[in-house]
MIKEMAR-950436 format. One record per residue (C-alpha): x, y, z. Coordinates in steps of 0.2 Angstrom, whole numbers, plus 5000, padded with zeros to 4 digits. Last residue first. Layout:
// residues N
XYZ
...
This chain:
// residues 833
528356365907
527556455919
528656595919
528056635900
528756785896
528556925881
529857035876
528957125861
527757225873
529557285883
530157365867
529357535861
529957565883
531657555879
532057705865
532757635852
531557685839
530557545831
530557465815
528957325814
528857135808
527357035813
527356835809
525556775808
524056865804
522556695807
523556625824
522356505828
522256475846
523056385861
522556385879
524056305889
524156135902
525456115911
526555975917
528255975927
528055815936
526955685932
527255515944
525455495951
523855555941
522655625952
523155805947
523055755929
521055735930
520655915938
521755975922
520855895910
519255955919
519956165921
520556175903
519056075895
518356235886
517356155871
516855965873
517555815863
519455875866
520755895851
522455885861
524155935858
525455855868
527055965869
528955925873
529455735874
529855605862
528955655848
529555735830
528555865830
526855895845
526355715854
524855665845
522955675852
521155625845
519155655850
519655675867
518955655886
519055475885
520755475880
521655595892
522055445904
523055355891
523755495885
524555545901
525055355904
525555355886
526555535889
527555415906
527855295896
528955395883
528155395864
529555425854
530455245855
530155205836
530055345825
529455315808
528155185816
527855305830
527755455820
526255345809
525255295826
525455505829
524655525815
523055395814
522755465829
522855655823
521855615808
520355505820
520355675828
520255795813
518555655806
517855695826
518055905822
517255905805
517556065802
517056015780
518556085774
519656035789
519355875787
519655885768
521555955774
521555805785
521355675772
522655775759
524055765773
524055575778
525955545779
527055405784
528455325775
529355145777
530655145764
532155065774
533055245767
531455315774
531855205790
533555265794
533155425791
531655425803
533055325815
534355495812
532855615814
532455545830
534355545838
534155715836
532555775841
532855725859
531455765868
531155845886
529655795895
528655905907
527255825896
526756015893
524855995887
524056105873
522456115871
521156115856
519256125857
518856295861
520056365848
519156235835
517656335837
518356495835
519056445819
517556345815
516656515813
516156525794
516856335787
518656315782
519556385767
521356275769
522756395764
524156335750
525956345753
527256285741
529056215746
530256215732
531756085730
532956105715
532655945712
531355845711
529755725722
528655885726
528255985739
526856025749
526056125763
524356115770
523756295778
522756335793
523056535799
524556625795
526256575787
527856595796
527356475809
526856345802
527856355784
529356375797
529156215805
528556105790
530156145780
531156005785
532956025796
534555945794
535256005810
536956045799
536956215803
537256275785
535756135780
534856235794
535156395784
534856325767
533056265774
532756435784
532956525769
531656415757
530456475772
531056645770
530756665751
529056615752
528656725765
529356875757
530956975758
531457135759
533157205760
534257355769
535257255779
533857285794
532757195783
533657055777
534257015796
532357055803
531756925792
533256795793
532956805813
530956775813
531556635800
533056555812
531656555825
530156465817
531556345814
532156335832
530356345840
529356225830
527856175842
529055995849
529356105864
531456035866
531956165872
530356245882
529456395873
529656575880
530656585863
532156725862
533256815850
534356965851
535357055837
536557195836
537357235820
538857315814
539657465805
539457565790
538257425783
539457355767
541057455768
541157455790
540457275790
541557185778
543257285784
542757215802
542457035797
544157035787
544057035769
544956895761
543256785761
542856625770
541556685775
540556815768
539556915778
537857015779
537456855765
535756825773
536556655775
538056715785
537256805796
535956675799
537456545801
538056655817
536156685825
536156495823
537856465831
537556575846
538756475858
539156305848
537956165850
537456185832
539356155827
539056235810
539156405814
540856365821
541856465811
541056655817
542556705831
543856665817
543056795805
543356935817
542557055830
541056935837
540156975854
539456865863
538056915871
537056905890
536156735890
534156765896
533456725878
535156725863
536256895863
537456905849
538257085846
539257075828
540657185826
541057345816
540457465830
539357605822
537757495828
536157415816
534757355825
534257175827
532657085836
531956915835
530556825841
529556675847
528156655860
526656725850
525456765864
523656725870
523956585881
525256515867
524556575849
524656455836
525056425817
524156295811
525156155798
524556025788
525955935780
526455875761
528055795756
528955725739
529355545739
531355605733
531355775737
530355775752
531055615759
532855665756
532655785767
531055805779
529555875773
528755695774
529155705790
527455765797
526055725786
524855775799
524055915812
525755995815
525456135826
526556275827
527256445836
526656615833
528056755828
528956915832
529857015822
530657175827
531757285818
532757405831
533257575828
535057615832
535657665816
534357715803
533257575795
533957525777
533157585763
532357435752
533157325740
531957185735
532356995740
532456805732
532556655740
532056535728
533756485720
534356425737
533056275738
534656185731
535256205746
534456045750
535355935737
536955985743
536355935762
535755765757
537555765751
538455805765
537155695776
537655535765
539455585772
538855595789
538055415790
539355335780
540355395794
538955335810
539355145801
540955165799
540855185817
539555045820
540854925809
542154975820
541254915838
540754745830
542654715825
543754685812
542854795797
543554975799
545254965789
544154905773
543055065776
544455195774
544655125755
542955125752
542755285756
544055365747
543455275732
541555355736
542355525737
543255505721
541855465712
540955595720
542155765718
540555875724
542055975733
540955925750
541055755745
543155755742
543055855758
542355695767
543355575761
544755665766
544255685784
543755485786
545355445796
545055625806
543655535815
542355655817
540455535813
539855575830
538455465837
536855385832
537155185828
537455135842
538655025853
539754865845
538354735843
536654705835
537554615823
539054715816
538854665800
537054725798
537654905806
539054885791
537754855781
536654985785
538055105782
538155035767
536055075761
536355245767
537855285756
536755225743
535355335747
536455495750
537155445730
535255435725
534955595730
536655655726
535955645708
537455615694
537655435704
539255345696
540155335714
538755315722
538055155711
539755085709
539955095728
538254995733
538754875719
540354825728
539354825746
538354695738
539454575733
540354595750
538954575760
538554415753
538954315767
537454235770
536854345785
537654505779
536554475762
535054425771
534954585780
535054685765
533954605755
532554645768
533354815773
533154855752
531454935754
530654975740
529855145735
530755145716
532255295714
532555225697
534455225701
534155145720
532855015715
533854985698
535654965706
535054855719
533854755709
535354715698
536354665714
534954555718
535254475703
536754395710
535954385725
534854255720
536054185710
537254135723
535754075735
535253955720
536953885718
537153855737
535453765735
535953655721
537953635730
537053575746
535853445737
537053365728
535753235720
536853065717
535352945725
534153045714
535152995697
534952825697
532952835698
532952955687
533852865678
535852865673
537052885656
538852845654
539352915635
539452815624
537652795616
537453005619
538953035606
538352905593
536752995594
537253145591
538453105579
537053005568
535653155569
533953065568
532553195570
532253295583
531653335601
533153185609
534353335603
533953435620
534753285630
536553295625
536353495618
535953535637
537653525641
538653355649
540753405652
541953345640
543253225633
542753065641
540853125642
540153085658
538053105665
537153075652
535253055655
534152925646
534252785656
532552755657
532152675674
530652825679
530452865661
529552675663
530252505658
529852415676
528052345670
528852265655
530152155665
531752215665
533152065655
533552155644
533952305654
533452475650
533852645641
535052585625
534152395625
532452515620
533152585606
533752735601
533352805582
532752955588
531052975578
530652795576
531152755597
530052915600
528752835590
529052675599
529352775615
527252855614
527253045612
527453175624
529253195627
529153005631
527752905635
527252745640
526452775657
527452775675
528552925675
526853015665
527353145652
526253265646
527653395651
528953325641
530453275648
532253335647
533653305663
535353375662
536953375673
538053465684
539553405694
540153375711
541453245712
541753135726
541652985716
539953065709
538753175715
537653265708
537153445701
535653465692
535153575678
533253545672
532253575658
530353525657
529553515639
527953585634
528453695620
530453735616
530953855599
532953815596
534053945588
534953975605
534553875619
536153795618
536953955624
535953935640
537153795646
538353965648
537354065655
536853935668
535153835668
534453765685
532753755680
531653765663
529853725664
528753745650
527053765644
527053885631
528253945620
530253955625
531054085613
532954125618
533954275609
534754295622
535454265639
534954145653
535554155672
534254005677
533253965695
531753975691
531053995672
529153955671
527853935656
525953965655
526054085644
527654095633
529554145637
530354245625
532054315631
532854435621
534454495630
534754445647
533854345662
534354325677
533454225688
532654185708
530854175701
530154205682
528154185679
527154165664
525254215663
525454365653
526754345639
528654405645
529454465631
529054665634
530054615651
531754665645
533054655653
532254535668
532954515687
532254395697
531654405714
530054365707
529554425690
527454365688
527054405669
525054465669
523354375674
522454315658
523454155660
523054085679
524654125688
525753965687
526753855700
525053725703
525053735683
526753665681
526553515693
524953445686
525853465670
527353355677
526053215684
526953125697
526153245709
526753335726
524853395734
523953565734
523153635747
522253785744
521853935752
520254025755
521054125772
522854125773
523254085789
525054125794
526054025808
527854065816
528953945820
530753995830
531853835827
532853785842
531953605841
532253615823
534153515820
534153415837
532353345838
532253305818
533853205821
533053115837
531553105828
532553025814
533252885827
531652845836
530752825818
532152705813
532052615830
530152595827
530352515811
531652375817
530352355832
528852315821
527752465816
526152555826
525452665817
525652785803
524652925799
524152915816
525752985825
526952875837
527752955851
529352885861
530453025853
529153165856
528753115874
530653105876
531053265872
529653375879
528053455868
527053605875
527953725864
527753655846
529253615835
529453445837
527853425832
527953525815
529053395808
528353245814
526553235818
526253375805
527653345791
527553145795
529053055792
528952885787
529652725789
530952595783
532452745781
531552895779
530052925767
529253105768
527553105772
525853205768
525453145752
526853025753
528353115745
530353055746
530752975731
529753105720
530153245729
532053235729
533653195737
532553155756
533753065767
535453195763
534353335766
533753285782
């Protein structure tokens, strides 16, 4: 098609597009070969009523572009948008008719798209600048446009202007010069096989059919120029056929150079002899002459080069500036046009130059998306290991805070990984560990906030007990999730719960004279530690006991690596070793908390039976290095929920170090005990898989899509509005799906589906997938009905249905003697589980 229709002007008929003798119809035409109910050789054999019936040449003509139109978009996919009190506006011959359907009304602001501005000060309200660069001082006025140009300073253009298809270096004869209602345009054509480019000036008054010329009549331009009229037409035209449309005003070949704009930008002044004697020999076209070379492929190629040309520069501001865009869009069209290698350049300049590993772990996340681009859907999945010994040293160059070096190493690994759809996805899952190195830098920041009191350590044999409620996440959940809590900043409203009446997660250490480290974990017998070597895989969190491990470490009860075996730390630090046993009567995989909440209730009775004290403050900011130690990659909503009593909204802001503050919700006199009689929790029989969750929650904050309506609930609970608290939870769990595609298992909807009635609002507990369903139900004490309505469901296995209430003391911490029966009342069970 594009080699029939050169321009708009030859090609436009309100509606139409000239082809050959007839016409071709955007509706009957182009759209119509498109839509779904239309066969081959209906559509062929078809004629449409902005045209008629023809004779039989004309038919043929129409029969053979259908048959082009048919082939080239019948595969097209078409999608339809209405955009309600829109207008249609029609192709004109009027160039300020033109202008001003482009423009913003003036009073509006500068409109920058996909375009890339230095200094946007310059830009009066009511201009606009699409798909260009633009460098140095670059005035442009109200009411004028730049598309398509690279320009750089100093260049004033006043009002109403159009300049179009300008390179950097036709922009230099823009230099000096002050332009006002004149249309600009680079062009490339063919000729003899040749591509070049080429210059068009006209002024924006200018009418392709009236006697005019840059605004003013020809004779005065004749005057003013010294031109005459045998330079642009024939002598022997007839009146009516001397229009801008014939003039041969244009040149196109120089014998000892290329055109510029100087050979069409001098026709604004006054008589200048060498100009003039320059443009009368040189070969010059029309309009008319010159929309039969058009080279429509090299335009649009030039156009898709400078698009992402300065979409590198939106690149590197987006991801500098730490803006909320999404990049996925630019991203995707990149791999699909074959600028992916543009853009991964930019994407290593901007890592390796990074002095916040925030923006570094972003950057990293932008290439692995890339590769996953690349890859095309093909070549397995994203989440998976990232351990291949290839990518070992890149790694440790990350982990030594050695970035530039890091990113180098990185880039050099990934040119070995690009053959195949199977490579790219590893690559891929190694961009993913490496931005995880760094997220996990930043993290431990919160490091500096854990802070403790010495206090006399228990004597040996006695146990320290902590025991602890689990959580309910009533919004805002993953916004405490790193980087999205230190970059967005987070805030979630947590209640810390009793299961049936109990608090289903504990720890419990005592000190013995044996220097080794006792490690029992629920119902699996110990492991017992006696050097160094037995504690390196804290960070495998699959690991036997690797939590209780890292919690060691963390609490700094052992220093590893150190030169001091584990043995000689214990004996000269504790006068021997520890014994410590954890459990959680929650199902793996509960969705209420239970791993985090754990690593605190572990962490407390650690520091205490060593001899410390530490807040609650200081334990949340504990668990957050610890999981970073573990490599889970943990938020802070768990812990705040169940470390922290009662109804609380938690928050954090968008910097570095990262510090989590709590803050309790003062709700109405005895909503407390009304809201017990309204919230249940269901066991969906359902295990989750958190893991592969995070990794598509990161994925998609890195895609910039963010959830999170924290502040709303808190009010709701303020005011014990009970039906406001259920439209939060629905509007929740809509937002975890959209972080978290794939979350919501069928078999929860159909649960959901048939608990809705009975409900004011319902989200699936955490990250989704599986685990807990917390409900909000519209009568109090609904435990026996929703559970009478379950029964006749077929297909659920494994569920339950739990009393929950508000936890309003939260985590207990006592010393006890070691004698057993102080003990059996801080084992609790839950067999039903």
């Amino acid at each position: 098609l594009s080699s029939k229709l050169p321009a708009p002007i030859q090609g436009c008929y309100c509606m139409s597009l000239q082809c050959g003798g007839g016409l071709l119809s955007l509706f009957f035409d182009i759209l119509l070969c498109m839509a779904r109910d239309v066969n081959r050789e209906s559509f062929l054999a078809g004629w449409h009523p902005e045209v008629g019936q023809g004779d039989m040449e004309e038919a043929g003509n129409q029969r053979r572009a259908r048959a082009v139109l048919w082939k080239e978009l019948r595969d097209q996919l078409l999608s339809l948008a209405y955009i309600p009190d829109g207008a249609y506006d029609y192709m004109t011959l009027a160039a300020s008719a033109h202008l001003r359907s482009l423009m913003l009304p003036r009073d509006l602001f500068a409109q920058v798209v996909h375009s890339q501005v230095e200094n946007p000060q310059f830009l009066e309200a009511g201009c606009s600048v699409v798909n260009s660069l633009l460098e140095g001082e670059v005035r442009l006025g109200a009411g004028s446009m730049i598309q398509h140009c690279q320009l750089q300073g100093p260049i004033h253009i006043g009002p109403g202007c159009l300049l179009l298809g300008l390179d950097v270096a036709s922009s230099k004869d823009l230099h000096g010069l002050v332009l006002n209602d004149v249309i600009l345009q680079g062009h490339h054509i063919q000729l003899q096989g040749t591509s070049i480019q080429v210059f068009t000036l006209i002024g924006r008054q200018d009418d392709w059919q009236v006697g005019t010329y840059l605004n003013v009549p020809w004779n005065e331009f004749f005057q003013r120029t010294g031109i005459r009229d045998g330079d642009i037409w024939d002598m022997d035209s007839q009146p009516a056929e001397r229009c801008l449309l014939t003039a041969r005003l244009f040149p196109v070949f120089f014998a000892s150079r290329s055109p510029g704009p100087q050979d069409v930008l001098w026709l604004l002044n006054s008589i200048g002899k060498d100009f003039l004697q320059a443009w009368r020999a040189a070969w010059r076209m029309s309009w008319k002459q010159l929309r039969l070379h058009l080279d429509q492929a090299a335009t649009l190629a030039s156009r898709r080069a400078l698009f992402f040309q300065q979409a590198q520069g939106k690149v590197r501001h987006v991801l500098e500036e730490r803006r909320d865009l999404s990049l996925l869009p630019l991203i995707r069209a990149a791999t699909h046009e074959g600028y992916h290698g543009l853009l991964l350049t930019t994407l290593d300049q901007v890592a390796a130059q990074a002095q916040d590993p925030g923006v570094a772990a972003r950057a990293l996340a932008c290439i692995a998306d890339v590769l996953g681009c690349m890859a095309g859907g093909h070549g397995g999945l994203r989440s998976g290991p990232a351990a291949n010994q290839e990518w070992a040293l890149a790694f440790q160059y990350l982990e030594k805070g050695d970035m530039a070096r890091g990113v180098e190493e990185l880039a050099r690994e990934r040119d070995k990984w690009l053959g195949r759809p199977a490579l790219l996805v590893r690559a891929a899952r190694h961009y993913e560990g490496a931005e995880q190195i760094l997220i996990r830098q930043a993290v431990i920041s919160a490091r500096r906030f854990v802070t403790s009191v010495p206090v006399e350590c228990p004597p040996l044999g006695h146990w320290v007990v902590v025991e602890c409620p689990a959580r309910v996440d009533f919004s805002g959940g993953w916004s405490d999730t790193p980087p999205i809590t230190y970059e967005h900043g987070g805030a979630v409203v947590d209640l810390a719960v009793l299961v049936d009446g109990r608090r289903p997660i504990g720890a419990r250490v005592r000190r013995i004279p044996q220097p080794e480290l006792q490690l029992s974990t629920g119902t699996h017998s110990g492991e017992v530690c006696q050097s160094l070597e037995d504690l390196r895989d804290y960070c495998q969190p699959h690991a036997p006991g690797a939590l209780l491990k890292a919690a060691f470490i963390c609490a700094q009860i052992v220093q590893l690596p150190s030169r001091n075996t584990l043995q000689t730390q214990l004996l000269h630090g504790f006068g021997g070793g520890f014994e410590l046993h954890t459990w959680s009567d929650l199902p793996h995989g509960s969705g209420l908390g239970t791993s985090s909440i754990l690593a605190g209730a572990v962490l407390a009775a650690l520091y205490r039976a060593a001899g410390r004290e530490v807040g609650t403050e200081a334990l949340i900011h504990a668990v957050l290095h610890l999981e970073q130690m573990l490599t889970t990659g943990g938020g802070w909503q768990d812990q705040v929920g169940g470390l922290v009593p009662g109804i609380k909204i938690g928050r954090s802001r968008a910097q570095l170090p990262l510090k989590v503050e709590v803050e309790e919700i003062s709700v109405p006199p005895d909503f407390i005990q009304t809201l017990n009689e309204h919230l249940l929790l269901v066991y969906t029989g359902k295990t989750r898989l958190a893991r592969n969750l995070l990794q598509d929650v990161l994925r998609n904050w890195y895609a910039r899509a963010a959830c999170g309506n924290a502040e709303e609930c808190a009010r709701a609970f303020c005011q014990g509005n009970l039906p406001l608290l259920g439209q939060c939870l629905t509007q929740y769990w809509g937002q975890k799906k959209c972080m978290a595609p794939g979350c919501e298992p069928q078999a929860v909807r159909r649960m959901m589906d048939a608990l809705e009635p009975y409900v004011y609002g319902q989200s699936l507990a955490g990250a989704g997938g599986g685990g807990f369903l917390y409900l909000l139900t519209k009568e109090p004490r609904q435990k026996e009905v929703l559970e009478a309505v379950l029964a006749k469901m077929e297909g659920l296995e494994n569920y339950s249905i739990h009393l929950v209430e508000v936890d309003t003391q939260g985590f207990s911490l006592r010393v006890l003697a070691s004698d057993a029966s102080s003990l059996t009342c801080c084992l609790p069970q839950f067999p039903h589980l």
